[in-house]
Every structure is written in C-alpha cells, then in structure tokens.
C-alpha positions as CSV (number, residue, x, y, z in Angstrom):
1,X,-14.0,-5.6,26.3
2,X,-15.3,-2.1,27.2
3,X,-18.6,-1.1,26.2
4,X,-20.8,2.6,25.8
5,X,-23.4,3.4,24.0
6,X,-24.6,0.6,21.5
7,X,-21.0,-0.1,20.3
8,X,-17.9,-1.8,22.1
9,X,-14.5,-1.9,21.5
10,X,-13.4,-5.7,21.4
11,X,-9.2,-5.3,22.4
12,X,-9.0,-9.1,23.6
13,X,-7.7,-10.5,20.7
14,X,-3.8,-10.7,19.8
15,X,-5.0,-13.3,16.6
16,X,-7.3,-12.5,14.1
17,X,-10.5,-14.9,13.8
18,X,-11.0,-16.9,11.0
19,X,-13.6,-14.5,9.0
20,X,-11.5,-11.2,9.5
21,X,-10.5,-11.0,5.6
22,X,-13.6,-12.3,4.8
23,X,-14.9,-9.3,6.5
24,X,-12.9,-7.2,4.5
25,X,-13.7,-8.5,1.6
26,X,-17.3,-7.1,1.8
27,X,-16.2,-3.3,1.9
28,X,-15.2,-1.2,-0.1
29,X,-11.9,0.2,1.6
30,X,-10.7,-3.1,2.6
31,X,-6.8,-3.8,1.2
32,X,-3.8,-5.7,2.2
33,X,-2.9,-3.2,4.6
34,X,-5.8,-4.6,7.1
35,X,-5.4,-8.5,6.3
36,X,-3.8,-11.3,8.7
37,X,-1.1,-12.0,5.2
38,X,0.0,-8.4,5.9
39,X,0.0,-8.9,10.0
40,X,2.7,-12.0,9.3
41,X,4.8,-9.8,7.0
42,X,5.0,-7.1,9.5
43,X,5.8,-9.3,12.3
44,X,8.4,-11.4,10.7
45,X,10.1,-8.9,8.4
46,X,9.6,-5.1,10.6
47,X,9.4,-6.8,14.2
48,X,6.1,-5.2,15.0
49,X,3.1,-6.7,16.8
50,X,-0.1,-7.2,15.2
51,X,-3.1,-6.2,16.7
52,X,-6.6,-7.3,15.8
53,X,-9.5,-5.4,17.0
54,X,-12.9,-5.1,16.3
55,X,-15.9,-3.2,17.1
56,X,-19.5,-5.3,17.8
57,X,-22.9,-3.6,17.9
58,X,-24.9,-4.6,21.0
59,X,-26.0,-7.7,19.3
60,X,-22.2,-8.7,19.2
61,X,-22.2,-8.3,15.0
62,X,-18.5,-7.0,14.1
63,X,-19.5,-3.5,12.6
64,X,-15.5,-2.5,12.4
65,X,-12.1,-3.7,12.6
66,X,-8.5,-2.0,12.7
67,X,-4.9,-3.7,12.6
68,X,-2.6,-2.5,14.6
69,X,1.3,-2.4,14.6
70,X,2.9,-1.9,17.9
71,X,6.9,-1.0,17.6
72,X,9.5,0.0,20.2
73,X,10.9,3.0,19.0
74,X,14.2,3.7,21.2
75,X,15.0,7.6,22.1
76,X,18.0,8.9,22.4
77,X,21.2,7.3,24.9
78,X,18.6,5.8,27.2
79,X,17.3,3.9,24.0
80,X,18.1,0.3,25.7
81,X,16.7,1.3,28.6
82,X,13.4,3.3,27.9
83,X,11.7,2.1,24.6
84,X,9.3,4.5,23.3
85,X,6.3,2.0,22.5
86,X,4.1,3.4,19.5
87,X,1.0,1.9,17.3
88,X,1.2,2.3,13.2
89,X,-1.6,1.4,11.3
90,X,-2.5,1.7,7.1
91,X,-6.4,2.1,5.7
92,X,-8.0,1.2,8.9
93,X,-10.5,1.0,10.7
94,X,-12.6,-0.3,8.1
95,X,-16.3,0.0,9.3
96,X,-18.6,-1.8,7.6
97,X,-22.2,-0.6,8.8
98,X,-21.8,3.4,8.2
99,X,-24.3,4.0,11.6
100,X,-21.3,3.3,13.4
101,X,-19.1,5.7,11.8
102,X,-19.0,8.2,14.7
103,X,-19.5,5.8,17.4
104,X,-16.2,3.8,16.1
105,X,-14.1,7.2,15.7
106,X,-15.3,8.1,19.8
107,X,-14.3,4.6,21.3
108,X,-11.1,4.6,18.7
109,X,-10.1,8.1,20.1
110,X,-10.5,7.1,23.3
111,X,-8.3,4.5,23.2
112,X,-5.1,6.2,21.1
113,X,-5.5,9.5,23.5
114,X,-2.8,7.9,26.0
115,X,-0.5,6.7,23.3
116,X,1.7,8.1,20.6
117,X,0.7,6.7,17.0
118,X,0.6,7.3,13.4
119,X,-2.5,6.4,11.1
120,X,-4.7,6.8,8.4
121,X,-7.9,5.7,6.7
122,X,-8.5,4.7,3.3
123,X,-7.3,7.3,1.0
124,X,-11.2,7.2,-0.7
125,X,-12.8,7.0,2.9
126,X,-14.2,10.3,3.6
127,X,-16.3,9.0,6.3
128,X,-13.7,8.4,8.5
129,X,-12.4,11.3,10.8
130,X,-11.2,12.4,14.1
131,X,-12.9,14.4,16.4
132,X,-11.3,17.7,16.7
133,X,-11.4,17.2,20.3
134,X,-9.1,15.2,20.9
135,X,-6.1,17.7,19.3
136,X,-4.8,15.1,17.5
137,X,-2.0,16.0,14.7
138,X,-3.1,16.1,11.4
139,X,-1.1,16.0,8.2
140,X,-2.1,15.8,4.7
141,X,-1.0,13.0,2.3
142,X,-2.1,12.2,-1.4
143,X,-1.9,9.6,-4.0
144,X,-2.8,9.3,-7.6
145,X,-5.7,6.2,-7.8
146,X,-6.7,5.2,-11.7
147,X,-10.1,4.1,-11.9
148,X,-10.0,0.4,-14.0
149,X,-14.0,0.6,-13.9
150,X,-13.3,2.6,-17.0
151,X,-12.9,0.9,-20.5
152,X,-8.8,0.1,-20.9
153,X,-8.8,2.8,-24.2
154,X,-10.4,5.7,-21.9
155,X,-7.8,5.0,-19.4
156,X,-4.9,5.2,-22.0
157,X,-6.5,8.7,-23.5
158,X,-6.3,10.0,-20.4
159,X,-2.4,9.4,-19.9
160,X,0.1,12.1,-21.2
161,X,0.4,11.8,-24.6
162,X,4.3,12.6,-24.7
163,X,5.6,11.1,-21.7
164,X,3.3,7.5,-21.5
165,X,1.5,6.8,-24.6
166,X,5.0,7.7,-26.7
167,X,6.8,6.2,-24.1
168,X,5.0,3.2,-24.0
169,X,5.4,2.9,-28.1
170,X,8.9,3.9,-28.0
171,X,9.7,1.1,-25.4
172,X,8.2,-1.8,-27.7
173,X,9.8,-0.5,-30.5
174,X,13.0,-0.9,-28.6
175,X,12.7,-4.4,-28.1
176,X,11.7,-4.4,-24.4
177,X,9.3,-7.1,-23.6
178,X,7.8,-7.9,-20.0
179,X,7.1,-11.2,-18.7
180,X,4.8,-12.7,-15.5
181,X,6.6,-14.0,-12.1
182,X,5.5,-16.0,-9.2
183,X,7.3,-17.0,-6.0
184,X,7.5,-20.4,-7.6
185,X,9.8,-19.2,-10.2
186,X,13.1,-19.3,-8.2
187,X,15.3,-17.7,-11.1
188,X,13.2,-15.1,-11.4
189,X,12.8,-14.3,-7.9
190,X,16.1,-14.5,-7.6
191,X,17.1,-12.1,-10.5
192,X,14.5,-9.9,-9.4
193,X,16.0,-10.0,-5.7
194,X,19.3,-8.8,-7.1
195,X,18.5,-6.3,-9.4
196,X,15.7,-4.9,-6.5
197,X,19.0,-4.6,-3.9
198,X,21.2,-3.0,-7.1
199,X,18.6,-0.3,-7.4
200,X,17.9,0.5,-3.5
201,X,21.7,0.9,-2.7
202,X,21.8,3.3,-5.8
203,X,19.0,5.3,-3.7
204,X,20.4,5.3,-0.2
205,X,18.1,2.8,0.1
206,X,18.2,-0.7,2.5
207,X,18.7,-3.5,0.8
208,X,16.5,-7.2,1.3
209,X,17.7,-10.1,1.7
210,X,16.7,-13.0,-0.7
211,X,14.3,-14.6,1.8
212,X,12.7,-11.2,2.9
213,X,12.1,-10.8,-0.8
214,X,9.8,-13.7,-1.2
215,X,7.9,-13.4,1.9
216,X,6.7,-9.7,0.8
217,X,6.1,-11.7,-2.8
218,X,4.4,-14.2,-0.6
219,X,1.8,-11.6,0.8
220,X,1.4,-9.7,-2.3
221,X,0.2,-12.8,-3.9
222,X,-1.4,-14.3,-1.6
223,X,-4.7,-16.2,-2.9
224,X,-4.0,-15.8,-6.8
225,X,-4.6,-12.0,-5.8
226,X,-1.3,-10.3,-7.2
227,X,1.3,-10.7,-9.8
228,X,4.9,-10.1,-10.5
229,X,6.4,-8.3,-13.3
230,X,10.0,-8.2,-15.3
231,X,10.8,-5.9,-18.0
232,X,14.0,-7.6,-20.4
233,X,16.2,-6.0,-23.2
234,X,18.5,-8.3,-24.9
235,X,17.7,-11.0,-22.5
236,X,18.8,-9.0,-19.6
237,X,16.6,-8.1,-16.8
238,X,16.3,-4.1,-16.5
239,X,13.5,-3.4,-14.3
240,X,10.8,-5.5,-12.2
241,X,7.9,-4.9,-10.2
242,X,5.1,-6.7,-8.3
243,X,1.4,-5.7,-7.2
244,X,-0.9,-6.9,-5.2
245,X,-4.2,-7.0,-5.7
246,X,-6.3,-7.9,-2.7
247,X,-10.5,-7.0,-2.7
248,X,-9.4,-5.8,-6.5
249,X,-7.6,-3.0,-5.1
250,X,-4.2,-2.5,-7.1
251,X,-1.0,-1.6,-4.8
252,X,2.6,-1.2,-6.3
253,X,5.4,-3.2,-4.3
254,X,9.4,-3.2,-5.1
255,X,9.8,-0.9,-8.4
256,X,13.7,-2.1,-9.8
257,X,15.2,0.0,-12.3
258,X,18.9,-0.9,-14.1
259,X,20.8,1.7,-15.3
260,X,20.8,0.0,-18.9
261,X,17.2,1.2,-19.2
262,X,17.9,5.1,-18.0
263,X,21.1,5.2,-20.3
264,X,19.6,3.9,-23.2
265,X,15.9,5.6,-22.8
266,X,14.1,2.3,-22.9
267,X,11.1,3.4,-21.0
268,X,10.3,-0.6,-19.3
269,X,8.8,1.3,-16.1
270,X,6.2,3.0,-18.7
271,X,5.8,-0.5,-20.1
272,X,5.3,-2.2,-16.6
273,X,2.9,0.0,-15.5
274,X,1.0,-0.2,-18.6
275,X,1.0,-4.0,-18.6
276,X,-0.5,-3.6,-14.8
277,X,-3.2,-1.7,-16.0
278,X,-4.0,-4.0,-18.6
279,X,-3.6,-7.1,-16.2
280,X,-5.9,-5.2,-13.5
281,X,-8.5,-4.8,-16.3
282,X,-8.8,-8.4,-17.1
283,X,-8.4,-9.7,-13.7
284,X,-11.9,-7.5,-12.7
285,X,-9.7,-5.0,-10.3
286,X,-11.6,-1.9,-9.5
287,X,-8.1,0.5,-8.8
288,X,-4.9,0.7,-8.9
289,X,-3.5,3.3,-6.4
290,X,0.2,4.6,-7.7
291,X,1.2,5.1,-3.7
292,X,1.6,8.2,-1.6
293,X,3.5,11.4,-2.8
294,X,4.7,14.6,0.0
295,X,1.9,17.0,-0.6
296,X,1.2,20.3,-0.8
297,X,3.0,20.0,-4.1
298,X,4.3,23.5,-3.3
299,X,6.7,22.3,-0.5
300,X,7.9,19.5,-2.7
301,X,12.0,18.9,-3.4
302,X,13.2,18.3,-7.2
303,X,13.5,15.1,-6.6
304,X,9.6,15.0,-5.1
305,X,8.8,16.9,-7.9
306,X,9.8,14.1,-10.3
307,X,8.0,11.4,-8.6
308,X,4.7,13.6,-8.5
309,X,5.0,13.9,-12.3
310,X,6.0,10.5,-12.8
311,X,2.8,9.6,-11.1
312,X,0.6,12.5,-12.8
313,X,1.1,11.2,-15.9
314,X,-1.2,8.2,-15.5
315,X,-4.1,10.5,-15.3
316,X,-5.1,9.1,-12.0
317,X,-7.5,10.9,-9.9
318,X,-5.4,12.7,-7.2
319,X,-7.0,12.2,-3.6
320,X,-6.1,13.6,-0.3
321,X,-6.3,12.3,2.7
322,X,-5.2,12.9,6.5
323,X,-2.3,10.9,8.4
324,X,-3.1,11.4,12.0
325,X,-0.6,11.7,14.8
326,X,0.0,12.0,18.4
C-alpha cells in the first residue's frame, strides 16, 4: 500500500472484498462494468486479469475503487516472445466521497504513467479527470442515455415520431410480439444463441459459443438485476436482446436481428427497445444508456451514420465523455 497526502492507494488485492458491489451500489456511477460478476466474465470469457483496487482515507474508509483488466497484447513477429502487457478498464474509478476527487486522479496518474492503458469514467461523471500533466491521450466518445426518471408518455413524446412511435405501431400491427428470457429457459437461450451467431457472421462479426452465451446472460442477470428479450413473427424467432440492469442503470448486451424482420419491415428492434423502456420503468431503473457511438459525428462512415440515427431517435440525452490513453 503506498500512501501521500490523506489518501492511499490500496494495490494488494487480486480479489475483491466482500462489500465491493455493495459499495457501488451507493453511488451514482456505479454499473456492471466495476462489479466482481463482470471481473468473472472477463476472466473466463476475454482471458484478462481482474484487478481490484481501492483508495482509503487516513482512517482506512474506502473513498474509491477501480477494476482493472490486465491483457497481453502480442506485437508484431516477436509476439510469443515479448507480450505487450496493457490495463483496460470501463466507468471507473468510482469515488464515492467527492473530497477525494483530485487526490484519487494524482495517486491513479501516478500509477498508469509507466504503463500503456485505455480507460474511461462514467459517461455522466464530470468530476472525474486527468491532470493535463501527465500528457495522457485523450479521445472523445458519446452515447445517447434516456432518462426513465421521466413519466413513460414523456419519454415516448420525445421519440421520432416517424421512425419509433410509427415504427413501434406498425410492428404490432404486424403481428410481432416479444416475450421475457432467463438463463433458465434452455430453448430460448438456445434459439437466442443461434440466431445471436447468424447475425454476427452476417457483420464480420465473431461468433459465441453456446456456453459463452450464457455466462454473459449470467452476468447480465445477475441478482434479478436484468432481463432477456425475443421478438417472434409467425412463431419464428427474428430478433433478441438482453440488458442488464445493475444500481438501475440500463445497458444493452447481444442485439440479434434475422433477415425476415429487415425484408419484411417488421420493425421488432423498435419494439424491443420499447418494451425495455417500459420494463426499466416498472422495475424503478433510473437510465438506460443506448452504448457508445464514434464521435465527432462529422468524421462518421455511412454505416456510423446509421447507427448514430438509430440511436438519436430515442431522444436520449447525448453525452460526451473522454477515453484516456497512453
């Protein structure tokens, strides 16, 4: 443990103690991303190692913690031989006395100055920054959040008339109906699994196998804290998603797509994502953030483009934050 000022920087522990979501559950920017379900995932299914740290005031109270990922990233014909060793991290630290703010940026400096790594804060953390000092890389992300504080008919006005609320019409008109999924519904999962891998490969995308499917189902609903959805037409599955909801705080995991539902202009990923709104709402969630998008929007592809619309359309506030880098 190393120690200046009234703050030190706990590095000890490889295992997380038994309060450290507990902890999170008490502020505000605490998500998935910093809890010991999402540590297993990313050891098991990405091979990383999880690191728990915390910050103590002088009277040893935890006023911060930050998960780590450290990976082996191989470089060029010498990868067997010299791994490149970085540390990733998602919505972290998460301080939870705001005295500390600065203090828990110095010591967190310090430590990453000697090592290459890419993180960032809580998209609606603006408390959290760098010192310029350092020279750290900066690079700006965003992401559309929808505030479920508001009442579920203020959040459908502000939607795009023409391409969710018409949408979402013209899809139950259509006879598309969605249905609930847990990990204890093995046909479903399975189903899901299938039509997940049919709509990656058709993106240049890797594929999951059935058992890495459910451990990400697994963390996502951890707790009773996040749900699974399937959209069906005709009694065929054409499109699936699932959430988790962890401290109330909506994130999107696995969107599947048929081609049945493009072809015929069924609109179930309207209907999903209205059907997670509503869930959120009566579940007590506070937001549900629609995931990053490449921003400036000006130095966006055609096929950026289209996602940033698709996510637009929600009426989501859009919030910018900073992906730091060295």
């Amino acid at each position: 443990m190393s120690s200046t000022g009234s703050v030190s920087f706990d590095r000890n522990d490889d295992a997380p103690d038994d309060e450290w979501n507990e902890r999170l559950l008490k502020s505000e920017f605490g998500t998935i991303f910093q809890t010991t379900e999402y540590g297993k995932y990313e050891e098991l299914i990405q091979k990383s190692e999880p690191k728990y740290y915390k910050f103590r005031d002088k009277n040893d109270a935890v006023v911060g913690q930050i998960l780590l990922f450290k990976q082996s990233r191989g470089k060029g014909k010498l990868t067997k031989f010299i791994p490149r060793i970085s540390l990733t991290w998602t919505h972290g630290p998460v301080v939870f006395n705001d005295s500390y703010y600065n203090e828990i940026s110095a010591k967190l400096c310090n430590f990453l100055n000697s090592k290459h790594f890419q993180g960032s804060p809580h998209p609606q953390d603006k408390k959290f920054v760098f010192q310029d000092k350092y020279n750290f890389e900066k690079q700006d992300a965003a992401t559309f959040i929808i505030d479920l504080n508001q009442r579920l008919e203020d959040i459908f006005k502000n939607t795009d008339k023409k391409s969710v609320q018409k949408n979402i019409e013209r899809s139950r008109d259509r006879g598309v109906t969605i249905s609930e999924f847990t990990i204890n519904d093995d046909d479903d999962v399975k189903s899901y699994s299938v039509l997940l891998n049919e709509h990656r490969k058709s993106n240049d995308l890797l594929g999951y196998s059935h058992e890495q499917v459910k451990e990400v189902l697994k963390l996502a609903t951890s707790k009773g804290t996040g749900a699974g959805f399937l959209a069906w037409y005709k009694k065929k599955l054409i499109g699936g998603i699932f959430i988790s909801a962890f401290n109330r705080y909506i994130n999107e995991w696995g969107i599947a797509r048929d081609k049945t539902d493009t072809d015929e202009k069924l609109y179930a990923q309207d209907l999903l994502r209205w059907t997670i709104i509503a869930w959120g709402k009566e579940n007590g969630c506070r937001f549900y953030d629609l995931s990053g998008f490449k921003y400036p929007v000006s130095k966006q592809s055609q096929k950026e483009k289209g996602i940033y619309q698709n996510k637009k359309k929600w009426g989501g506030k859009e919030t910018v934050y900073t992906i730091f880098k060295h």
